[in-house]
C-alpha positions in Angstrom: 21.9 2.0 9.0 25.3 2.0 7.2 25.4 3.9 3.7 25.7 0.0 2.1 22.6 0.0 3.8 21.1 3.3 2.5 21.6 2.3 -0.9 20.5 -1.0 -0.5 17.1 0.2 0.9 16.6 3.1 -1.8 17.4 0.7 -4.4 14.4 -1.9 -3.2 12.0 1.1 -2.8 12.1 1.3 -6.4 9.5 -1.7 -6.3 6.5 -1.6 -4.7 6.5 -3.4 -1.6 2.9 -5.2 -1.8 1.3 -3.4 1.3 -0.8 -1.1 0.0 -3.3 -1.5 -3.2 -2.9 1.4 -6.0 -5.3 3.8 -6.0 -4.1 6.2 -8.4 -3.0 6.5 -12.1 -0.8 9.5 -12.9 1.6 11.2 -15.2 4.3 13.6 -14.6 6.0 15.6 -17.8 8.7 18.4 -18.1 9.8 17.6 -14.7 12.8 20.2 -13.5 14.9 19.2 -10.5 16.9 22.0 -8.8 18.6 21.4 -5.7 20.4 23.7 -2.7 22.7 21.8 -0.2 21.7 22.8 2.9 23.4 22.2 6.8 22.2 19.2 7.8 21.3 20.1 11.8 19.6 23.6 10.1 16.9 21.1 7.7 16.5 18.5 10.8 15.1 21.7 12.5 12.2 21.7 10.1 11.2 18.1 10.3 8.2 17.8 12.8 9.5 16.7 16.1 8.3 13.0 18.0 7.6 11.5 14.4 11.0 9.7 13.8 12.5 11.4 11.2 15.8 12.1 10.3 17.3 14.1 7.3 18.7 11.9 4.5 22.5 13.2 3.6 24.6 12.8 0.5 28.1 14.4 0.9 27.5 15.4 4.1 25.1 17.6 2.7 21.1 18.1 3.5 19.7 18.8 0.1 16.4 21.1 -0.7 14.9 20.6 -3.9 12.5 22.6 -5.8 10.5 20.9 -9.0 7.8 21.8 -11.2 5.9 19.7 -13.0 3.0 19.4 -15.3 0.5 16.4 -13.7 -1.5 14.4 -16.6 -4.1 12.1 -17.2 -4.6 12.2 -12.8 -7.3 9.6 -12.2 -8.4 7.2 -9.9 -7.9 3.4 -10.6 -10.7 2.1 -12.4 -12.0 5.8 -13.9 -11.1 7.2 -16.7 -9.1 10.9 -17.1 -11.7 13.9 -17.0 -11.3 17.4 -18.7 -9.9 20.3 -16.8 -9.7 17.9 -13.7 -6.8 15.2 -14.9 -4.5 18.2 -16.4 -2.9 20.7 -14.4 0.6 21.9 -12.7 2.5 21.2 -9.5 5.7 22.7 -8.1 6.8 20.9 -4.8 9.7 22.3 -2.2 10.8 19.1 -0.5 13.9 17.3 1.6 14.8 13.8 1.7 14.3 12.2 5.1 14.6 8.2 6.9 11.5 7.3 8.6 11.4 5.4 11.9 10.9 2.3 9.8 14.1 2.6 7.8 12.5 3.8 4.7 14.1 6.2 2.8 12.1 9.0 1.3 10.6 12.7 0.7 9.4 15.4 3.1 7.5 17.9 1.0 7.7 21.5 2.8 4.7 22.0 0.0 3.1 21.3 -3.1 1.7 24.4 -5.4 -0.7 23.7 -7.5 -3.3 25.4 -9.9 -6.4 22.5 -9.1 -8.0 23.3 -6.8 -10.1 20.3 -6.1 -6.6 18.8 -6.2 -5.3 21.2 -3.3 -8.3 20.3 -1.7 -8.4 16.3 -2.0 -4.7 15.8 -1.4 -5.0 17.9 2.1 -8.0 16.2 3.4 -7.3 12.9 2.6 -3.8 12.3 2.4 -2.3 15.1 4.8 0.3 16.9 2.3 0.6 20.5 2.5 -0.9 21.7 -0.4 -1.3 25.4 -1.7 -3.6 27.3 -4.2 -1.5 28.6 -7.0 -1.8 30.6 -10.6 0.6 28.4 -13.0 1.3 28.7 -16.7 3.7 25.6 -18.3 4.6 25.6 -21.8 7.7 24.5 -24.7 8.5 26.0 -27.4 11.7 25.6 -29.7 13.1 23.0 -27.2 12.5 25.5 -24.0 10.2 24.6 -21.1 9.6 27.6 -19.1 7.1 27.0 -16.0 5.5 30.4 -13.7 4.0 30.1 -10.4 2.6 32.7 -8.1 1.3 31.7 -4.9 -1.8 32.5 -3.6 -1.3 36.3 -1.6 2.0 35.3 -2.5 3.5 39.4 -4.2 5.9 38.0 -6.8 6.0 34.7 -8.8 8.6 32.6 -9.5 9.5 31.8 -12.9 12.0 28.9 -14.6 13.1 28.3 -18.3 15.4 25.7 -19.4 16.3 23.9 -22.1 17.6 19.9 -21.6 21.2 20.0 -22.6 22.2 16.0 -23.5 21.3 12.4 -23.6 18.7 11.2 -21.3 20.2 8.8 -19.3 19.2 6.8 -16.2 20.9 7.8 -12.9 23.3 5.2 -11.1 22.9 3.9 -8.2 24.8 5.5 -5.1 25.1 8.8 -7.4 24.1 11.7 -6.4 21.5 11.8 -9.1 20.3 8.9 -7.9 19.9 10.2 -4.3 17.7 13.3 -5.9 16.0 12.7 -8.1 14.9 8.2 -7.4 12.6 8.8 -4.0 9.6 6.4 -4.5 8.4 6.3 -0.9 6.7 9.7 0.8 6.1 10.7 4.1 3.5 12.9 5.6 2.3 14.6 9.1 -1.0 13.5 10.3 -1.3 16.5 12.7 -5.0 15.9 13.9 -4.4 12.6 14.6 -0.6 12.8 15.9 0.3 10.3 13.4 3.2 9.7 10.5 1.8 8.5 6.9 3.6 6.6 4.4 3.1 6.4 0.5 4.3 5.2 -2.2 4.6 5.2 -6.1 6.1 3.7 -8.6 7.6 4.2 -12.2 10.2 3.3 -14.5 13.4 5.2 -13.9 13.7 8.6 -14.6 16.0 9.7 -18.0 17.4 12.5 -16.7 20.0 14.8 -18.4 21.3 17.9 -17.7 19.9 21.1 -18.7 20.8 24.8 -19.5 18.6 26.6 -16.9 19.1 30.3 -17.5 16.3 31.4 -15.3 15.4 30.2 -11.9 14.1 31.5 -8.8 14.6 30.7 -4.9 11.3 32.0 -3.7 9.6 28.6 -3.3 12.0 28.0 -1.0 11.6 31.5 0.8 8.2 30.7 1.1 8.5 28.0 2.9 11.2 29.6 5.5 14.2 28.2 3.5 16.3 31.0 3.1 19.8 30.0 1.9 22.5 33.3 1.7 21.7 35.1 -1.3 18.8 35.1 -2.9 20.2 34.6 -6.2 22.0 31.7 -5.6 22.6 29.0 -8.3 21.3 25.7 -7.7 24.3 23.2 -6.7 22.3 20.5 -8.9 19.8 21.0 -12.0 18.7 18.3 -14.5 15.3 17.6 -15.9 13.1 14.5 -17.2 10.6 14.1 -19.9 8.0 11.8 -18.5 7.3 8.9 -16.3 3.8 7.2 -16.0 3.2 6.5 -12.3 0.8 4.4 -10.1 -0.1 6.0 -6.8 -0.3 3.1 -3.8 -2.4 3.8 -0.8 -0.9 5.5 2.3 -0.3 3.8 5.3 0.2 5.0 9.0 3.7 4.2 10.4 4.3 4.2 14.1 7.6 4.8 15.3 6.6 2.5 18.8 5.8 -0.6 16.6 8.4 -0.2 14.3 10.5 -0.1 17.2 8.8 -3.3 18.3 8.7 -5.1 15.3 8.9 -3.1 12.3 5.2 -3.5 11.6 2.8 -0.8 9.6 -0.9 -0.9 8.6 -2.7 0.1 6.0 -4.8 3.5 6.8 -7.6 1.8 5.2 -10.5 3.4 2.8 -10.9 6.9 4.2 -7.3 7.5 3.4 -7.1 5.4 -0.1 -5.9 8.6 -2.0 -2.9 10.3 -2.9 -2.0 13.4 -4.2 
């Protein structure tokens, strides 16, 4: 695919594409997007091999983002929010990948959370690398700041910011846009051998950019990431407020039918989940 092409695909996977039913209600809040450039050949290394990936660039550039998050009202479709259970925190370390089907879309390295039924639903059922963490999330005077240790993990890493300008929406074939609009996810069925496929969808992000005076690369180290020093600024930062989301079922992709016919199926019941 050409990068007319690219665009053009990212752009439609904005909507969902009618495969797959929703089977989850979400909402994401206090969202901060920090992001590394990376060598491209150094993150195609870390995608798993024989499933058909291939990094996603911008500039040239393989880009490694790091975002924490406070999930809310997290229910499935026809249930109502619970207490304690619907509320809690995420931070994910992800890239930005093409499937075999042409689909732009994100590779999470992993997903911290402080849930653990969460941790424990979203690795059973729909495959994504989730991890057992302590988290704290809170504003005051205009500043989000958001701490997360890993589990046996020695040191935690901690973020404040403060959003510095106009929410706006990103444009298309920006790099904002590249970031920060990823509405299709991918993920590594490894007892099964198989690729996995979701999607969600919300109204564009506002982003704007923020005054981030504390940040920390040790969700990337974490996950083998290391990038020169370890103090490193990001090379992009903005944040969002919030975005209400519907969760669509996964689907298996295989790279030999796509080849074939660019055909996919639905996983069916025992997968209708997402994180």
């Amino acid at each position: 695919m050409d990068e007319s092409q690219l665009n053009r695909a990212r752009m439609d996977a904005r909507q969902p594409d009618g495969l797959a039913p929703v089977v989850m209600h979400q909402r994401w809040s206090d969202l901060l997007f920090l992001h590394w450039r990376y060598p491209v050949e150094q993150i195609q290394a870390t995608l798993p091999p024989g499933l058909g990936l291939k990094v996603d660039t911008f500039d040239r550039s393989a880009w490694v983002g790091v975002v924490p998050f406070a999930m809310r009202r997290v229910r499935p479709r026809g249930c109502p929010p619970l207490p304690w259970l619907s509320w809690f925190l995420e931070l994910n370390v992800r890239t930005y990948v093409i499937g075999p089907d042409d689909r732009p879309g994100v590779w999470f390295y992993s997903l911290d959370a402080n849930q653990p039924l969460a941790v424990a639903l979203a690795r059973r059922l729909f495959h994504l690398p989730y991890q057992h963490a302590r988290m704290r999330s809170w504003r005051r005077d205009g500043v989000v700041r958001h701490h997360c240790r890993r589990r046996h993990a020695a040191t935690p890493a901690h973020f404040r910011y403060r959003p510095d300008g106009r929410p706006l929406t990103a444009q298309a074939g920006g790099l904002e846009f590249f970031l920060i609009e990823r509405y299709y996810l991918f993920a590594h069925d490894q007892s099964r051998g198989r690729l996995l496929r979701g999607q969600v969808h919300h109204q564009p992000y506002r982003i704007c950019p923020v005054d981030c005076d504390q940040w920390s690369m040790l969700p990337l180290e974490w996950n083998g990431l290391r990038s020169g020093r370890a103090d490193r600024a990001p090379d992009h930062a903005c944040c969002a407020g919030q975005v209400d989301v519907q969760v669509h079922a996964p689907r298996t992709v295989d790279p030999c039918e796509v080849a074939d016919g660019h055909k996919d199926r639905f996983t069916g019941s025992e997968d209708a989940t997402a994180p």
